[in-house]
N, C-alpha and C positions, 0 to 999 in steps of 0.2 A: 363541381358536381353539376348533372345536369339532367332536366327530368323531363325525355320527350313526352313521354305521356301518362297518363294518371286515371284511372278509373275508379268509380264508389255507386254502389248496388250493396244498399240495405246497409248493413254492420262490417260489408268488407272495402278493403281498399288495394288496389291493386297497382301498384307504378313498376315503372321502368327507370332505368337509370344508367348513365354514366360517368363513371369518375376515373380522371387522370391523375394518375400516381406520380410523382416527381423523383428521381433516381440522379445520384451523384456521379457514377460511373457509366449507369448505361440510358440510353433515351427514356424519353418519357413513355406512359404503360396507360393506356384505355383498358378498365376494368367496366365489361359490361351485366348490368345483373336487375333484377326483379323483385320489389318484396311486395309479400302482402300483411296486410294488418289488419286485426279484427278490433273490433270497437266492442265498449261497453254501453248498455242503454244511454248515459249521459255524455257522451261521446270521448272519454277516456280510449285510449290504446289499451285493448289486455291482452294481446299474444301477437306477435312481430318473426316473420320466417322471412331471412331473403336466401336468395338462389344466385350465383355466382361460379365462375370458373377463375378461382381465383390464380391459381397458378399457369394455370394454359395462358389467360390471357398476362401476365405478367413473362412469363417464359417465351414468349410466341417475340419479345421482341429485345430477344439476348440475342446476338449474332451467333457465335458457337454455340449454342445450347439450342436454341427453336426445332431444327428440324431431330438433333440426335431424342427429343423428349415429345417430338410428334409420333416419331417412328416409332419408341416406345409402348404408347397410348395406344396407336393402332393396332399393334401386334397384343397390348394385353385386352384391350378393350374392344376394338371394332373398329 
């Protein structure tokens, strides 16, 4: 895992992240994502959200599957 960057303003904390996923069958998987974390006055963590594309970014690097579950995504999503 790996954390370009990190930011903290007041009780929040805010990083970035990358983690590669290790797969038996098919290559390795760059899962890129975000969390933030609120702090309690004595600097305890009390609530943790991260954001992620967890599948896109694990799908995007199956050879047969990447493009039929992109087309997918743009046709129901944008």
């Amino acid at each position: 895992m790996v954390i370009p960057s990190i930011v903290k303003e007041g009780g929040t904390i805010f990083m970035q992240w990358e983690m590669t996923m290790s797969f038996e069958k098919y290559p390795n998987s760059t899962i890129y994502g975000a969390t933030r974390l609120l702090l309690h006055e004595d600097g305890r963590i009390v609530d943790q959200r991260d954001y992620y594309d967890l599948w896109g970014d694990i799908f995007d690097n199956i050879p047969w599957f990447a493009k039929p579950y992109r087309r997918f995504m743009a046709k129901k999503f944008g």
